[in-house]
Residue frames relative to the residue before (quaternion, step in Angstrom):
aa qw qx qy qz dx dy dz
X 1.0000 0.0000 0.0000 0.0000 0.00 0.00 0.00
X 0.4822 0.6883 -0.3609 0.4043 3.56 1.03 -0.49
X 0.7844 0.4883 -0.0632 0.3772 2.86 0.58 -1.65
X 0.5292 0.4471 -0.3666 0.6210 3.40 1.23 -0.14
X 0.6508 0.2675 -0.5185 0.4859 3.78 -0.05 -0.71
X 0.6306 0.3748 -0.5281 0.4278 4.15 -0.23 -0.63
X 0.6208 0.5090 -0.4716 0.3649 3.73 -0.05 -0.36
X 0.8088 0.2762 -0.2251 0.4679 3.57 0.85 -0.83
X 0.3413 0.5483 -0.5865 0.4888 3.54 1.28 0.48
X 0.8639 0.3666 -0.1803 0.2946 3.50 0.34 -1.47
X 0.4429 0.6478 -0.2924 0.5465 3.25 1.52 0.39
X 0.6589 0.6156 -0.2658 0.3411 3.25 1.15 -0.58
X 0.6243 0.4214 -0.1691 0.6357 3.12 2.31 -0.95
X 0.7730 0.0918 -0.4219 0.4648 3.69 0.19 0.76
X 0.5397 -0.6284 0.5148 0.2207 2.84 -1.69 0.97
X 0.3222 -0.8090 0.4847 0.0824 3.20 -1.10 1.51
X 0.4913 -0.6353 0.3773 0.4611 3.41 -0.74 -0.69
X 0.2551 0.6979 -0.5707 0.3496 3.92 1.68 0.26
X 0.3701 -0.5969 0.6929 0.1634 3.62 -1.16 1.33
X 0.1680 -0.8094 0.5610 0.0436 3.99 -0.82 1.00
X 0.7629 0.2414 0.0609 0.5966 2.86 1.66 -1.30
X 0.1524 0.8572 -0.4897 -0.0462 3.96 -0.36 0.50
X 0.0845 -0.8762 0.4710 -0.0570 3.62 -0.47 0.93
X 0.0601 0.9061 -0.4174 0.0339 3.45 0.78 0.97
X 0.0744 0.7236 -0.4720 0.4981 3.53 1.50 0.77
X 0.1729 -0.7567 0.6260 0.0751 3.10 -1.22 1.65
X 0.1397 -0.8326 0.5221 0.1209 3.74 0.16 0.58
X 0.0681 0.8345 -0.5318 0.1267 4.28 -0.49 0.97
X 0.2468 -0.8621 0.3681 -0.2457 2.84 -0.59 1.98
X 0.2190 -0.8474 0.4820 -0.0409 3.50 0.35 1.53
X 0.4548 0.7735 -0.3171 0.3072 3.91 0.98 0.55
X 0.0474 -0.6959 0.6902 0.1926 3.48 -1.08 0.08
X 0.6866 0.3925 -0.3644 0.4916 3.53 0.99 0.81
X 0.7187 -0.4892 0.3311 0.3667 2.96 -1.07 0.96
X 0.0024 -0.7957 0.6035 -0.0516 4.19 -1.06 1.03
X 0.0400 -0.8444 0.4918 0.2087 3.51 -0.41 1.02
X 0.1839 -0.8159 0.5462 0.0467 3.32 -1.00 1.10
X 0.7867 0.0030 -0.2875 0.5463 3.56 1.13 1.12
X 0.1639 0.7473 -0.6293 -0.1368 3.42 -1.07 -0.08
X 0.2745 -0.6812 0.6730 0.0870 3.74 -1.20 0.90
X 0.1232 -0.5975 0.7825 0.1249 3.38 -1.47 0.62
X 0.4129 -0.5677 0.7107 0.0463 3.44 -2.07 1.27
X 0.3599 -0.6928 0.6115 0.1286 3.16 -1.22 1.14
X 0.7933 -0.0952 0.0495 0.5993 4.09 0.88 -0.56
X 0.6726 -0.5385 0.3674 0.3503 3.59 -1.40 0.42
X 0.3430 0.7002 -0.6113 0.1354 2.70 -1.82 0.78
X 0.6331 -0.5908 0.4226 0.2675 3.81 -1.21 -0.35
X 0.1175 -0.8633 0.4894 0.0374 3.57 0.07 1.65
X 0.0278 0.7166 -0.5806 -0.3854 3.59 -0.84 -0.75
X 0.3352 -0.6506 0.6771 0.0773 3.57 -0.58 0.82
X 0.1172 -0.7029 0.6797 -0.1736 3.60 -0.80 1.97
X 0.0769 0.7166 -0.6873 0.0909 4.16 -0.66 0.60
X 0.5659 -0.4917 0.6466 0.1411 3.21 -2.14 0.57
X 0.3384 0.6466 -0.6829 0.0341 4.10 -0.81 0.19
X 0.0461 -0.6387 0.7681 -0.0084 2.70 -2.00 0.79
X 0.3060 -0.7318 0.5981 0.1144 3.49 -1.61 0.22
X 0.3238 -0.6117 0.6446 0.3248 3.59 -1.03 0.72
X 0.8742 0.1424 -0.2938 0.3594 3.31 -0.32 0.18
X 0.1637 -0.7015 0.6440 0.2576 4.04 -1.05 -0.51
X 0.4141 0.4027 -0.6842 0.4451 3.48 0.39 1.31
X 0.9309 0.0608 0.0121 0.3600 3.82 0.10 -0.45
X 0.3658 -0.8367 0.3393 0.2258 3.11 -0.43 1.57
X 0.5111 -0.6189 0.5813 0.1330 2.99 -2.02 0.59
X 0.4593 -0.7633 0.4420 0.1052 3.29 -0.97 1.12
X 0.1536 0.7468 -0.6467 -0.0198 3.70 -1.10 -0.08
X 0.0281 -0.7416 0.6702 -0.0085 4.00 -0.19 1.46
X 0.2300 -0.6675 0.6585 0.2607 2.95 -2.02 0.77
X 0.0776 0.8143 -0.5172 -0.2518 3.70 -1.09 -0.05
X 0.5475 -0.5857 0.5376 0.2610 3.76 -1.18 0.63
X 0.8375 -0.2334 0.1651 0.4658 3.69 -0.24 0.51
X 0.6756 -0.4659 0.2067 0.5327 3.20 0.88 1.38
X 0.3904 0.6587 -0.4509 0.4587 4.25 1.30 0.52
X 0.0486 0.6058 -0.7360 -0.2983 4.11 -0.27 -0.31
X 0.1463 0.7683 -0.6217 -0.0434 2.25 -2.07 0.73
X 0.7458 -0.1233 -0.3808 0.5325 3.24 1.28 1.80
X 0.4609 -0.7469 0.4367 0.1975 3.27 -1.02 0.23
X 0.0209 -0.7318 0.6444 0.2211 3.93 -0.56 -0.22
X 0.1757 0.7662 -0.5921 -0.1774 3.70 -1.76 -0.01
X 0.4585 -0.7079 0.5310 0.0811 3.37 -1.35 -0.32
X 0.2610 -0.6269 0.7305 0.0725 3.74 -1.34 1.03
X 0.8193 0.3811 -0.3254 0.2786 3.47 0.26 -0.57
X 0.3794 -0.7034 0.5561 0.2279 3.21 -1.43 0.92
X 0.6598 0.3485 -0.4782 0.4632 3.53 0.66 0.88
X 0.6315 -0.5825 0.3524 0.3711 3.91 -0.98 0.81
X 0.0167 0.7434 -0.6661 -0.0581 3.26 -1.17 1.18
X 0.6212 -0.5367 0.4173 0.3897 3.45 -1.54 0.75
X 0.3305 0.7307 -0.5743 -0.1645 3.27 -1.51 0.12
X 0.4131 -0.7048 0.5677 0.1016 3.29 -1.75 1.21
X 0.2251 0.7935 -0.5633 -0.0495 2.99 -1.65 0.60
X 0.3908 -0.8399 0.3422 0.1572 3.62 -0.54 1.17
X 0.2842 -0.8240 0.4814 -0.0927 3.47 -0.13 1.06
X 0.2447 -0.5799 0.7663 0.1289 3.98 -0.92 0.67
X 0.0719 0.6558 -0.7511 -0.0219 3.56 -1.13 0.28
X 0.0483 -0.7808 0.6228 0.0104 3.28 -1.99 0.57
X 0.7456 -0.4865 0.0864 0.4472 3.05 -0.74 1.34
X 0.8332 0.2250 -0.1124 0.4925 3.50 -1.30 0.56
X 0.4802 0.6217 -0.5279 0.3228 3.65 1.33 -0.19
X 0.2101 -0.7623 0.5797 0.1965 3.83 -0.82 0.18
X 0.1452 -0.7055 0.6921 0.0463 3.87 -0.40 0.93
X 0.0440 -0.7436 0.6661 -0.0377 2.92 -1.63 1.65
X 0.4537 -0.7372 0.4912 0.0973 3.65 -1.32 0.64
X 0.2294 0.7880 -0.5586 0.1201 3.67 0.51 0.49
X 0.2146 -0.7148 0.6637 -0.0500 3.15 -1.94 1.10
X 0.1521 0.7537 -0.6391 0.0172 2.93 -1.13 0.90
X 0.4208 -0.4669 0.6779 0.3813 4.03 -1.46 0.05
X 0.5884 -0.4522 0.6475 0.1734 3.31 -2.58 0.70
X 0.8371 0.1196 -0.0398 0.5324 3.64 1.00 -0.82
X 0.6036 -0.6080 0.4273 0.2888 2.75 -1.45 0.79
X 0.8646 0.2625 -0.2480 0.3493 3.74 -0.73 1.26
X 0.5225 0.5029 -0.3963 0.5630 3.12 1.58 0.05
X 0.4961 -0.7031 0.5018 0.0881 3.49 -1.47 0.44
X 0.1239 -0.8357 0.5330 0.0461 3.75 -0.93 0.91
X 0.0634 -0.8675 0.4926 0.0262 3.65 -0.40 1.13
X 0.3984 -0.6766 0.6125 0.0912 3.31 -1.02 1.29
X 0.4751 0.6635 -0.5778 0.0118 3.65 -1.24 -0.34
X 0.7485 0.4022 -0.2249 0.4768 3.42 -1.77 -0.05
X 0.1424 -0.8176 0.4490 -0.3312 3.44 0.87 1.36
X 0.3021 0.8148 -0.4850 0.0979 3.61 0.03 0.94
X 0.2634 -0.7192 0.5993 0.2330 3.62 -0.83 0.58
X 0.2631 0.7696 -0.5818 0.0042 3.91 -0.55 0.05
X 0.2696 0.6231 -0.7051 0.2047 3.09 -1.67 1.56
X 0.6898 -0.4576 0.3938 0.3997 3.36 -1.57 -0.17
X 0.7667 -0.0071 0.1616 0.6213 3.89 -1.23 -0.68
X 0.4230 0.5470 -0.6771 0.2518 4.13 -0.88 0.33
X 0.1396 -0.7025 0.6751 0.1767 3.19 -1.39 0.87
X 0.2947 -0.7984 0.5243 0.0271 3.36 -1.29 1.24
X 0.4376 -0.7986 0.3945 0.1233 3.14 -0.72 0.98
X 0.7285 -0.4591 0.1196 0.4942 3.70 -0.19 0.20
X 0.7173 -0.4461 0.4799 0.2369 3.39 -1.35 0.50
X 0.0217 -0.8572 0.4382 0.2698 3.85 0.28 0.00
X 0.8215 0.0584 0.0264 0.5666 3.17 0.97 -1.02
């Protein structure tokens, strides 16, 4: 029995592939300003990977998708293509941290799409969905 609770202490620090969170919500965004189109609060620490859909209406100018850690950025992903590409990013989190998703376009009228939202790690309890 020991051994199982250390396994899930030490599980907590790499980021697995267990889907915690799924959001399959297409979210489309007509902006040159920044739009947040999720944010999760974490209930305790540990090691996420955060997995997202982007696409672009156009492939003259790229389309954005920032993450930030309590209102902190701290990376970004983007896209030329006008068909959906995966992207991943791994992430410490700590309690009460809140991880947000904002999207925006380089130009005015063209369109950025989010979807397929994924949380993946081991044991972490998450806290609510915010938006």
């Amino acid at each position: 029995m020991v051994s199982y609770y250390r396994a899930l202490s030490v599980l907590r620090y790499i980021a697995c592939d267990n889907e915690l969170i799924v959001l399959s919500k297409e979210h489309a965004v007509t902006d040159t300003h920044e739009q947040t189109v999720k944010r999760i609060k974490f209930l305790s620490d540990g090691k996420i990977k955060l997995e997202f859909e982007l696409k672009n209406s156009t492939t003259s100018y790229y389309a954005f998708a920032y993450i930030y850690r309590n209102n902190k950025y701290i990376a970004f992903k983007n896209t030329l293509s006008t068909t959906y590409e995966k992207k991943e990013l791994e992430l410490d989190v700590k309690e009460n941290d809140i991880i947000e998703i904002r999207v925006r376009h380089s130009v005015e009228g063209e369109t950025v799409y989010l979807r397929n939202l994924k949380v993946k790690g081991a044991y972490l309890p998450i806290g609510d969905v915010l938006d």
